[in-house]
DRENROGU-773815 format. One record per residue (C-alpha): residue number from 1; residue in one letter; x, y, z. Coordinates in steps of 0.25 Angstrom, whole numbers, always signed. Last residue first. Example, Ala and Ser with C-alpha at 12.3 -4.5 7.8 and 13.67 -1.06 7.14 Angstrom:
<nodes>
<node pos="2" code="s" c1="+55" c2="-4" c3="+29"/>
<node pos="1" code="a" c1="+49" c2="-18" c3="+31"/>
</nodes>
This chain:
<nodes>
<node pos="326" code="x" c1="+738" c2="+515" c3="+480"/>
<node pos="325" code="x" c1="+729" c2="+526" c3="+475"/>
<node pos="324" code="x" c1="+724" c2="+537" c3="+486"/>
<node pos="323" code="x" c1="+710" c2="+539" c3="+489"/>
<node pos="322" code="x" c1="+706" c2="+552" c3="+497"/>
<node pos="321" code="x" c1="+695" c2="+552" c3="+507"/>
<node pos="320" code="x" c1="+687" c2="+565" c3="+509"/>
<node pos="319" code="x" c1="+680" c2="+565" c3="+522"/>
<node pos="318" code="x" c1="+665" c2="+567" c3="+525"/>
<node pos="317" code="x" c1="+663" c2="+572" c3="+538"/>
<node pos="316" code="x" c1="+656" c2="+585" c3="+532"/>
<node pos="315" code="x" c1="+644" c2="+577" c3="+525"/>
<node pos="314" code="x" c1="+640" c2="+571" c3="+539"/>
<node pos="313" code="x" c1="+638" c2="+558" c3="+539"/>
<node pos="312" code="x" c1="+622" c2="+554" c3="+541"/>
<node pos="311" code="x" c1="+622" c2="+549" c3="+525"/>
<node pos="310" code="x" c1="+632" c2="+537" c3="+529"/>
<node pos="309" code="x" c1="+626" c2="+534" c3="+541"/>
<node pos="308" code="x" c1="+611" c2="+532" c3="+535"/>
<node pos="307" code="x" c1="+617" c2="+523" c3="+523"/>
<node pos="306" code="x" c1="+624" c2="+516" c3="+535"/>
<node pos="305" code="x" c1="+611" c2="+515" c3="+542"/>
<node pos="304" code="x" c1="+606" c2="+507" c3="+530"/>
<node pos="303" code="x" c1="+592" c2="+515" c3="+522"/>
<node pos="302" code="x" c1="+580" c2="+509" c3="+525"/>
<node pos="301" code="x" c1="+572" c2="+500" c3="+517"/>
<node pos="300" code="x" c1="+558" c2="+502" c3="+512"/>
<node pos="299" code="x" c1="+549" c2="+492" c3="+518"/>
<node pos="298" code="x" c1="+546" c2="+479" c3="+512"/>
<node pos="297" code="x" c1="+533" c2="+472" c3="+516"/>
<node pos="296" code="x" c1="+526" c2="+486" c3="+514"/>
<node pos="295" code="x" c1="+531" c2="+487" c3="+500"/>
<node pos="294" code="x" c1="+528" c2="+471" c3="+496"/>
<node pos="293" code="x" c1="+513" c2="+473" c3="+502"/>
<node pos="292" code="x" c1="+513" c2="+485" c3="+492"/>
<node pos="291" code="x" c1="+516" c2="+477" c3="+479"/>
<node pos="290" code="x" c1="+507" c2="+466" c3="+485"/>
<node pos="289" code="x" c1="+495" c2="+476" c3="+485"/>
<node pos="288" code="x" c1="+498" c2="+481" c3="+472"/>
<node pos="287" code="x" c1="+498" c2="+467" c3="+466"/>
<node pos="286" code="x" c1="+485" c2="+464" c3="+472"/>
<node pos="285" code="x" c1="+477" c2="+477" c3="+468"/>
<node pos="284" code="x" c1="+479" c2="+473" c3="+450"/>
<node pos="283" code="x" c1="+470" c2="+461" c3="+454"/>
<node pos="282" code="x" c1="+460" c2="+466" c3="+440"/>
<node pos="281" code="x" c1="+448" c2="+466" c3="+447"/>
<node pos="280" code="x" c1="+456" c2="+473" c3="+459"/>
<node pos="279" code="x" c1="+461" c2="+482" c3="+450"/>
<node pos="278" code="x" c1="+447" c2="+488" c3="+445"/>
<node pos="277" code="x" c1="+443" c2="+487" c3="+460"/>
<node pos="276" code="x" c1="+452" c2="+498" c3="+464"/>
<node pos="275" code="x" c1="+448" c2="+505" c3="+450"/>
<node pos="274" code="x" c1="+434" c2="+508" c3="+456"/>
<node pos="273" code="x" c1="+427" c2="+519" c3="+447"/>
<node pos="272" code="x" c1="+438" c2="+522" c3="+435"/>
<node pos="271" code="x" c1="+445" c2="+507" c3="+433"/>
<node pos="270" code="x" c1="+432" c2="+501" c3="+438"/>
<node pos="269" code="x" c1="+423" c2="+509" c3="+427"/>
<node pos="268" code="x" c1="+433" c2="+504" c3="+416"/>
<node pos="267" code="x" c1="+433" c2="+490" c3="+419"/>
<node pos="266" code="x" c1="+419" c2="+489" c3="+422"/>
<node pos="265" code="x" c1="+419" c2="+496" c3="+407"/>
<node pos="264" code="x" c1="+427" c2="+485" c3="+402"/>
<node pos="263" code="x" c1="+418" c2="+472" c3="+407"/>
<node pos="262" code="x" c1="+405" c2="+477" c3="+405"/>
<node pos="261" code="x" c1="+410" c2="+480" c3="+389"/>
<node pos="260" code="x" c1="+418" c2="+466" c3="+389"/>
<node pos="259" code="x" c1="+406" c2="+459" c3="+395"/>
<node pos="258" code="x" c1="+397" c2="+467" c3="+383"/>
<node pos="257" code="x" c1="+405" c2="+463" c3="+373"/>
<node pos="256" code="x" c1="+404" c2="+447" c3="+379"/>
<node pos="255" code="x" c1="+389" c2="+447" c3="+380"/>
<node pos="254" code="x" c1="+387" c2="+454" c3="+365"/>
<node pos="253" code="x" c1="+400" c2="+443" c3="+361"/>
<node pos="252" code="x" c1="+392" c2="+433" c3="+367"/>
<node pos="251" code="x" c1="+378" c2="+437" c3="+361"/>
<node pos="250" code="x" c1="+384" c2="+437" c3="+344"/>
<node pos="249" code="x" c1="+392" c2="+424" c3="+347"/>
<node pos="248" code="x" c1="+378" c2="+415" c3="+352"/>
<node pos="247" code="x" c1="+369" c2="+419" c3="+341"/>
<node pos="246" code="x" c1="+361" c2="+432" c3="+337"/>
<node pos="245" code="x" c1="+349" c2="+426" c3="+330"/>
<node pos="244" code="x" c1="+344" c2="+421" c3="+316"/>
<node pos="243" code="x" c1="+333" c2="+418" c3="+310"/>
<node pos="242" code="x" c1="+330" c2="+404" c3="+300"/>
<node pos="241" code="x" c1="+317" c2="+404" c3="+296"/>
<node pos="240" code="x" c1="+306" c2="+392" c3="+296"/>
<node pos="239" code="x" c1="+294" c2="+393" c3="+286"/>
<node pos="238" code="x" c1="+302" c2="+386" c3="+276"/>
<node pos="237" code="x" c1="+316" c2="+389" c3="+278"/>
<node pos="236" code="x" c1="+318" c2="+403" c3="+278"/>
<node pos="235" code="x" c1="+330" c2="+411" c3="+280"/>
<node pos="234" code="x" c1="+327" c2="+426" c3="+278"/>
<node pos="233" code="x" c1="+334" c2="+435" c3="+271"/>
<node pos="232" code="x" c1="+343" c2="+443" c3="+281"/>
<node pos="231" code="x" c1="+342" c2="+457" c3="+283"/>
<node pos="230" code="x" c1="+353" c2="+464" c3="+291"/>
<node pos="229" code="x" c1="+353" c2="+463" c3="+306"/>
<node pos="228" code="x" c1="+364" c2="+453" c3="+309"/>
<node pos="227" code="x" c1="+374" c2="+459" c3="+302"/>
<node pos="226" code="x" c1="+372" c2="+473" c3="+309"/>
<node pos="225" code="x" c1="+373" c2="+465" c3="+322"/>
<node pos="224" code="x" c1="+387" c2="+458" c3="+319"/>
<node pos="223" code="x" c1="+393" c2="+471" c3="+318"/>
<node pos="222" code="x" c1="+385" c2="+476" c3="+330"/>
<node pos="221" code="x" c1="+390" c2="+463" c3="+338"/>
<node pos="220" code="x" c1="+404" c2="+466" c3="+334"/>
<node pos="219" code="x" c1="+402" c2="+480" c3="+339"/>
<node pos="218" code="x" c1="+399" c2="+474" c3="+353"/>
<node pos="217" code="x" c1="+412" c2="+464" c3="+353"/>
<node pos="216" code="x" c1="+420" c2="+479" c3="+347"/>
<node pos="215" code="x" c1="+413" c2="+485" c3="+362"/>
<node pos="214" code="x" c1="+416" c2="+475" c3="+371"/>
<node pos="213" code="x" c1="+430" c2="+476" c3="+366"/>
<node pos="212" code="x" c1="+434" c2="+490" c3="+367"/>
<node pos="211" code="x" c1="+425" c2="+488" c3="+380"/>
<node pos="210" code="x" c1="+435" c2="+478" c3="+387"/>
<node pos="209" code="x" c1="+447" c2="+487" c3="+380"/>
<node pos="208" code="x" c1="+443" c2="+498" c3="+388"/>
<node pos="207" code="x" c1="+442" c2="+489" c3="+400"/>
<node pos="206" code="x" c1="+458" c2="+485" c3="+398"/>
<node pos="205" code="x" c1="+462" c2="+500" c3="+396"/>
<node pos="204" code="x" c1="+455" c2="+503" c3="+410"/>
<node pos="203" code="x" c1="+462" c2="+489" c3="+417"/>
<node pos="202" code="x" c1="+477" c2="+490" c3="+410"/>
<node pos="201" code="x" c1="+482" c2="+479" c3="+418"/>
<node pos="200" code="x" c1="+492" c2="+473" c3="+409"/>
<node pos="199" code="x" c1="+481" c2="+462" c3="+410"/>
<node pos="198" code="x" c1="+469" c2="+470" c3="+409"/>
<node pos="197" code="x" c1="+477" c2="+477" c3="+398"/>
<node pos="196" code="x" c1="+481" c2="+465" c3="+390"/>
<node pos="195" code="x" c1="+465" c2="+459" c3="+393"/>
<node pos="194" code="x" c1="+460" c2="+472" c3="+386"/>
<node pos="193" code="x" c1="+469" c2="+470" c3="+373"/>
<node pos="192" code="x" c1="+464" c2="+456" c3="+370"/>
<node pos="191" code="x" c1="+450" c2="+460" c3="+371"/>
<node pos="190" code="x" c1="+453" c2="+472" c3="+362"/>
<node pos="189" code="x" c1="+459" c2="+461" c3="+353"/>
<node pos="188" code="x" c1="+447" c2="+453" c3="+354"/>
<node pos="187" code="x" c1="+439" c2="+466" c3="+351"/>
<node pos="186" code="x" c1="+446" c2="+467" c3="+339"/>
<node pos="185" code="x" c1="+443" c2="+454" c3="+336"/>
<node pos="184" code="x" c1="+428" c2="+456" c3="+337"/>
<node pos="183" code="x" c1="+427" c2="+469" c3="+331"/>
<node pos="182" code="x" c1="+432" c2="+460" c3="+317"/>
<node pos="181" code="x" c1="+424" c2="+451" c3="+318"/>
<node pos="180" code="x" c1="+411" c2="+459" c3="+321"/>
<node pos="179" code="x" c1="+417" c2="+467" c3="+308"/>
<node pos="178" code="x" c1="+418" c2="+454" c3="+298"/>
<node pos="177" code="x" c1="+406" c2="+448" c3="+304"/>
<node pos="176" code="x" c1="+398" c2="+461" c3="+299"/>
<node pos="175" code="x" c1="+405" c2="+461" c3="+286"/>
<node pos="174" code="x" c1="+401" c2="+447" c3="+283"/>
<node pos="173" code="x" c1="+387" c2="+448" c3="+290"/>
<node pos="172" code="x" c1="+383" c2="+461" c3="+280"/>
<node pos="171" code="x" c1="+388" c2="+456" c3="+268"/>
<node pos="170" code="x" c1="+381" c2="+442" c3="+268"/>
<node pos="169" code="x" c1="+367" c2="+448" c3="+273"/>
<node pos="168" code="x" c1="+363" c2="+450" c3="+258"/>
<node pos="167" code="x" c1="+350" c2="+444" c3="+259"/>
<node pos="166" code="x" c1="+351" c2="+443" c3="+244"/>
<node pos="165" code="x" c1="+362" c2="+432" c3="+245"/>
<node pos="164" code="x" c1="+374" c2="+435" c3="+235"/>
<node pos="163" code="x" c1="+384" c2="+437" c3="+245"/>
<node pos="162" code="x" c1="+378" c2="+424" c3="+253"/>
<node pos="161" code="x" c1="+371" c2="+424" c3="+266"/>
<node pos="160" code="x" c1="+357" c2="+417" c3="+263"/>
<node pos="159" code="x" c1="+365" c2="+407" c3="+253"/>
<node pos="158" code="x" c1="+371" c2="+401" c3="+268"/>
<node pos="157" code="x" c1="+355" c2="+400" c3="+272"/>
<node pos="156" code="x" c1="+353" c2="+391" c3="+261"/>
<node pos="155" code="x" c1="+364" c2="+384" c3="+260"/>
<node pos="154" code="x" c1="+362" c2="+379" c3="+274"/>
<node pos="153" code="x" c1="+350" c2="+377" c3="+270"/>
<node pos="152" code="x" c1="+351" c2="+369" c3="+259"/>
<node pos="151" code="x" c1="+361" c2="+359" c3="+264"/>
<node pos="150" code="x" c1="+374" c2="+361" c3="+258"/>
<node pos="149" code="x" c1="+379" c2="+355" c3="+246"/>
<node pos="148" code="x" c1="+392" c2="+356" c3="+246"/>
<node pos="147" code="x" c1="+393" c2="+364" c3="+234"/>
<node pos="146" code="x" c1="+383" c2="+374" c3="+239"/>
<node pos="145" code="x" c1="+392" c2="+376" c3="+252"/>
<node pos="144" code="x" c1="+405" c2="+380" c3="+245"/>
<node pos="143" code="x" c1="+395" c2="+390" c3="+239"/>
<node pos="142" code="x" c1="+392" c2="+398" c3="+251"/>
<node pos="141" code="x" c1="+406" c2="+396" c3="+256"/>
<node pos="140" code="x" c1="+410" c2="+403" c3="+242"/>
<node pos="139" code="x" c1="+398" c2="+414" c3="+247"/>
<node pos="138" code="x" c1="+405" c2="+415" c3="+260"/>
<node pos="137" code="x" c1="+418" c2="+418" c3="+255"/>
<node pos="136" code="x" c1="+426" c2="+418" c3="+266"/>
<node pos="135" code="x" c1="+439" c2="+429" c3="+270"/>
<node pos="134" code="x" c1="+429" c2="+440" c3="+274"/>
<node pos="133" code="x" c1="+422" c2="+429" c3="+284"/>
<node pos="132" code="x" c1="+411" c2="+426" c3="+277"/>
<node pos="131" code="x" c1="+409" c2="+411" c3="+282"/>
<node pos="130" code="x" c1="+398" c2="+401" c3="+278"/>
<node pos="129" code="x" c1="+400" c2="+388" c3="+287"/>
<node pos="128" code="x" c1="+391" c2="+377" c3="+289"/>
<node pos="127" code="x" c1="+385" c2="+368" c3="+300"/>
<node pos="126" code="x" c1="+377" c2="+355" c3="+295"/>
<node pos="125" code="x" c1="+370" c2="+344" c3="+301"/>
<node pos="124" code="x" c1="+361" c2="+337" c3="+293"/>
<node pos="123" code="x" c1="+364" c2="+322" c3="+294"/>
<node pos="122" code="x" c1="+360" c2="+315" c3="+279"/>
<node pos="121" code="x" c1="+351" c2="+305" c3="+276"/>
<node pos="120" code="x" c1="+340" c2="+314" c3="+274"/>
<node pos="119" code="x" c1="+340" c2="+317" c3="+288"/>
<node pos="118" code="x" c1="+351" c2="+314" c3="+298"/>
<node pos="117" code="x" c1="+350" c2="+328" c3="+309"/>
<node pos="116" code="x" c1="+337" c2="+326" c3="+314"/>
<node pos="115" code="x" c1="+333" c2="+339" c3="+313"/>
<node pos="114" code="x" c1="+345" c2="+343" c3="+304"/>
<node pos="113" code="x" c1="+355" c2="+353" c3="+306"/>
<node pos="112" code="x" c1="+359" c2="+365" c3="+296"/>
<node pos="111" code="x" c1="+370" c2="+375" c3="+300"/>
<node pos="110" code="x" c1="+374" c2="+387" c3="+295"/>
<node pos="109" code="x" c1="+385" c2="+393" c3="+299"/>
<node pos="108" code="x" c1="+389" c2="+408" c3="+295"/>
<node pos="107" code="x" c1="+401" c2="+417" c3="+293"/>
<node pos="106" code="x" c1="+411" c2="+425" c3="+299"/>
<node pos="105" code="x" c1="+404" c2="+432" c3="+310"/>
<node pos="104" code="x" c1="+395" c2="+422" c3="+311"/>
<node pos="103" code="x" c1="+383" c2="+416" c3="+309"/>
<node pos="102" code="x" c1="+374" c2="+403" c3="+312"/>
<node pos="101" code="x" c1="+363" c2="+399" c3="+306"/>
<node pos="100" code="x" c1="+355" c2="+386" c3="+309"/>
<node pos="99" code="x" c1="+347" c2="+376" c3="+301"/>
<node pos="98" code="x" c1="+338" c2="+365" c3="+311"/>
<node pos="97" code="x" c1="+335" c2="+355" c3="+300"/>
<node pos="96" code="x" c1="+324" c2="+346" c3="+295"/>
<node pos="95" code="x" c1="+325" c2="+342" c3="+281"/>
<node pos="94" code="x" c1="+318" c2="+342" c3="+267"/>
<node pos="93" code="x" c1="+323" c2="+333" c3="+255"/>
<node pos="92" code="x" c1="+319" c2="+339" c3="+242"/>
<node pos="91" code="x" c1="+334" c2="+339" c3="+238"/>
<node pos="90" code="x" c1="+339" c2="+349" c3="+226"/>
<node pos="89" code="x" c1="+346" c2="+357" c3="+237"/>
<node pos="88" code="x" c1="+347" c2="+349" c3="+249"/>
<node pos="87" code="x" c1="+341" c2="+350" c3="+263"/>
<node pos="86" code="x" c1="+327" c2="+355" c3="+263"/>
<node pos="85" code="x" c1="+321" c2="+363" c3="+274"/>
<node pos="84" code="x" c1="+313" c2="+359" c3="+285"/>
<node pos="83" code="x" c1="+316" c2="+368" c3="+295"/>
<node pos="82" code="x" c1="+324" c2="+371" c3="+309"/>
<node pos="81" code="x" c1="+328" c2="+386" c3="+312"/>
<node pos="80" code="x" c1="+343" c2="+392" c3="+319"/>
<node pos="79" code="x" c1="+349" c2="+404" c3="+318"/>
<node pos="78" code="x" c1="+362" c2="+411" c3="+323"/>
<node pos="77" code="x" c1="+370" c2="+424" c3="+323"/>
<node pos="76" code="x" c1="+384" c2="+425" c3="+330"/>
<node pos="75" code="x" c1="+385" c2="+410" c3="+330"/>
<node pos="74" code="x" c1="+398" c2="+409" c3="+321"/>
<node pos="73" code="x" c1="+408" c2="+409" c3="+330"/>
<node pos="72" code="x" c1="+422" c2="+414" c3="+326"/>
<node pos="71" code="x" c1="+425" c2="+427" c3="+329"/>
<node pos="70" code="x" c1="+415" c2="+425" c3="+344"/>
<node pos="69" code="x" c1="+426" c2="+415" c3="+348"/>
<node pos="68" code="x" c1="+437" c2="+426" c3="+348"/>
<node pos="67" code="x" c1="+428" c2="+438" c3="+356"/>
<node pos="66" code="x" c1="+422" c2="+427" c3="+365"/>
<node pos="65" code="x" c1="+436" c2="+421" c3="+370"/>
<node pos="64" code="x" c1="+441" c2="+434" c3="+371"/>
<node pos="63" code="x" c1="+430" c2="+439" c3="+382"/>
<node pos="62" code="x" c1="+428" c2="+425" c3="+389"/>
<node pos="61" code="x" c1="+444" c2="+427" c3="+390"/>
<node pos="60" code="x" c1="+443" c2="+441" c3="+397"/>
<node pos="59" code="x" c1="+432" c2="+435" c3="+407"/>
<node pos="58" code="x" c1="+439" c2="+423" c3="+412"/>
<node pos="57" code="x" c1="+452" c2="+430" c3="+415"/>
<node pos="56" code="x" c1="+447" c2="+443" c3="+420"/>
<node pos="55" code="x" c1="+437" c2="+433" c3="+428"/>
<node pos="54" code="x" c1="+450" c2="+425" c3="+434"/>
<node pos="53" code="x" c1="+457" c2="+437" c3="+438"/>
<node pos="52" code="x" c1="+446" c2="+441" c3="+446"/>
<node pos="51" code="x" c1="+444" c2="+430" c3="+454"/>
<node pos="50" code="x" c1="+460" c2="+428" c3="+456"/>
<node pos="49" code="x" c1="+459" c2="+441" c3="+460"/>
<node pos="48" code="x" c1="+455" c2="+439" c3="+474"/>
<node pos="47" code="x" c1="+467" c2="+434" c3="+479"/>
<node pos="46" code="x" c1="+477" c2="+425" c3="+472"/>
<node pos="45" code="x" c1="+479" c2="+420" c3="+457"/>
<node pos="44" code="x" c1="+486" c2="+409" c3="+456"/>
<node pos="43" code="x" c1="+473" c2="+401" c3="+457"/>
<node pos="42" code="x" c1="+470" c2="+407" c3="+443"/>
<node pos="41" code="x" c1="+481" c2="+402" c3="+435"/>
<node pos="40" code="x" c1="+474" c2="+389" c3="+430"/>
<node pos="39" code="x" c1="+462" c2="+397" c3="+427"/>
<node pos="38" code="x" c1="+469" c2="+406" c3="+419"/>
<node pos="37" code="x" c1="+475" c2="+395" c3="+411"/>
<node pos="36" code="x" c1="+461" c2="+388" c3="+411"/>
<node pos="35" code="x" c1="+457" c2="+402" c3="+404"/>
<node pos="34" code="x" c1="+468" c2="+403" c3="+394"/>
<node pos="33" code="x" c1="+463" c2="+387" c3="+387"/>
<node pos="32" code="x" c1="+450" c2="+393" c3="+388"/>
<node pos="31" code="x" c1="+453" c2="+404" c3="+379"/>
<node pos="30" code="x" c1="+460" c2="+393" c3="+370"/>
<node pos="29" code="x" c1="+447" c2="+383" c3="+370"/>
<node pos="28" code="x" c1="+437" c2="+393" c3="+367"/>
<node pos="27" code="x" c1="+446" c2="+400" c3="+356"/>
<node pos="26" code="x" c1="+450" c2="+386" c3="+350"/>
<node pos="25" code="x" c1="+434" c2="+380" c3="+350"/>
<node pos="24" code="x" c1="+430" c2="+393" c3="+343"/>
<node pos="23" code="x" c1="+439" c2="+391" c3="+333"/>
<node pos="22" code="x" c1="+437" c2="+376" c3="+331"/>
<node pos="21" code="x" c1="+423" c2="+376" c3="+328"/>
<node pos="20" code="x" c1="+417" c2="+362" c3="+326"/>
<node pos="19" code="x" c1="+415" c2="+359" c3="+312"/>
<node pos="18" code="x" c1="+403" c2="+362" c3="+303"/>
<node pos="17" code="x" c1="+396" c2="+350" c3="+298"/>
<node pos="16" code="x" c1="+395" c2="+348" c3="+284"/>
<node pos="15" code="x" c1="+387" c2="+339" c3="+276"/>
<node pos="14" code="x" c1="+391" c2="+339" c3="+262"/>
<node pos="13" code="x" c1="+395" c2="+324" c3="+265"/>
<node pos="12" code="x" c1="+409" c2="+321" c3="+261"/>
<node pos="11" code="x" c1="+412" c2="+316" c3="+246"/>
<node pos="10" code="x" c1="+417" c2="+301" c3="+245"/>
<node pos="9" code="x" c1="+421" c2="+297" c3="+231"/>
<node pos="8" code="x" c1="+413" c2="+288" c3="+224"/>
<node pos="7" code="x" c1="+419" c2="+273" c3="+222"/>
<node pos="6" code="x" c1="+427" c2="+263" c3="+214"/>
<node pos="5" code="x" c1="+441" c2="+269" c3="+219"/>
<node pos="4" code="x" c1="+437" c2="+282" c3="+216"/>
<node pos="3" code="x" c1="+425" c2="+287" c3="+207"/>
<node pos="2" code="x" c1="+423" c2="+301" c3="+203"/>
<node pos="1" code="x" c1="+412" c2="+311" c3="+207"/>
</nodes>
């Protein structure tokens, strides 16, 4: 530490709170941003599909507005316990703390709040980030966190999912995420695909991308799943133990995969059982009408009486007629 102008130099608090999460903000914002301009177009629709036109609208952006936010959230796998535990390394100083963990497919949160918050004349409210996303290094991360001088559990817990940690759970969540990841933009894509056909309209090949994608958002869950149940070591601090659950992210994309599963097969049975009604969900009856109101308003017309004269001459009366040059 050196001097400038007279005094010590200023160095930020290591207290960090995590900031507020722009990704997910962006995606919520844009697909509503699509749906107020479906909703501005809605009175332009007329007759009864204007109800049914407005539910495949609402329905199909819930759908990719899930499957993109899900990427990024990180409350796929959540825990929570107060103690007493002690704050600093190398500190005999004891706090009261509600100390919560929150994972994700790319990485975890840890967050450490205190009960009051200002104790030990500090305010105890941190939020940090491990990731191990293929392209982070969780245990540089790790160590990022050692020479800020985190609290010690956050530290503590974070030290639970390093490479060298003998609970030996960092492989099996990384690679797991990875995958889940990975089925979960395919089955945005097979999203994206399903609404093309139901648009073209294509109704069966639209239902069978509804269960292609149904069924990637399930296998997601199974590749999280394998994650969740390996052995952890447990977290202890004192008598209390921090236990985890399946959080908020891992239930809506099981309701939204299952949504997308009812949704397809309906499709499907309709199109073979009642397709009638099929195309009156989709208001592909309306055009048809008007195309045979428009015949019936317009009868075919009818040849001239000349056109009539002309083909009633006999073939013998015709006559030769000979031109001559002038």
């Amino acid at each position: 530490m050196t001097l400038w102008n007279g005094s010590f130099p200023f160095y930020p608090s290591t207290n960090a709170c995590f900031p507020f999460d722009t990704t997910r903000a962006v995606i919520i914002s844009v697909f509503l941003s699509i749906l107020a301009t479906f909703i501005i177009i809605l009175p332009g629709i007329r007759g009864r599909g204007r109800l049914f036109w407005f539910l495949r609208v609402v329905m199909g952006l819930f759908v990719g507005a899930v499957v993109l936010t899900i990427q990024f959230t990180r409350d796929w796998e959540t825990g929570w316990v107060t103690a007493n535990t002690s704050y600093k390394s190398f500190s005999r100083a004891l706090v009261n703390a509600d100390i919560g963990l929150h994972i994700g497919l790319a990485g975890l949160n840890i967050t450490l709040v205190g009960n009051p918050v200002n104790q030990v004349n500090e305010t105890i409210n941190y939020n940090e980030h491990f990731s191990w996303s293929f392209d982070a290094d969780y245990d540089h991360s790790y160590g990022e966190g050692l020479e800020k001088g985190l609290p010690s559990p956050i530290l503590y817990v974070a030290e639970k999912f390093t490479t060298q940690s003998p609970c030996g759970v960092h492989r099996q969540y990384r690679i797991s995420g990875h995958y889940a990841s990975l089925t979960l933009w395919m089955a945005f894509c097979t999203w994206l695909i399903s609404i093309l056909l139901f648009s073209m309209p294509i109704l069966l090949y639209g239902g069978y991308m509804l269960l292609l994608t149904a069924t990637l958002m399930l296998f997601s869950l199974l590749f999280f799943f394998t994650a969740r149940n390996t052995p952890k070591c447990p977290v202890q601090f004192g008598p209390a133990s921090l236990k985890t659950e399946y959080g908020g992210s891992f239930w809506l994309t099981l309701a939204t995969g299952l949504l997308c599963l009812l949704l397809g097969l309906g499709v499907i049975i309709l199109n073979s059982v009642q397709p009638e009604k099929l195309k009156l969900v989709f208001n592909l009856d309306e055009g048809k009408g008007e195309e045979k109101v428009q015949d019936k308003s317009y009868p075919p017309a009818e040849p001239s009486s000349s056109m009539q004269d002309v083909l009633m001459v006999p073939v013998g009366e015709l006559c030769e007629v000979t031109a001559t040059q002038l």
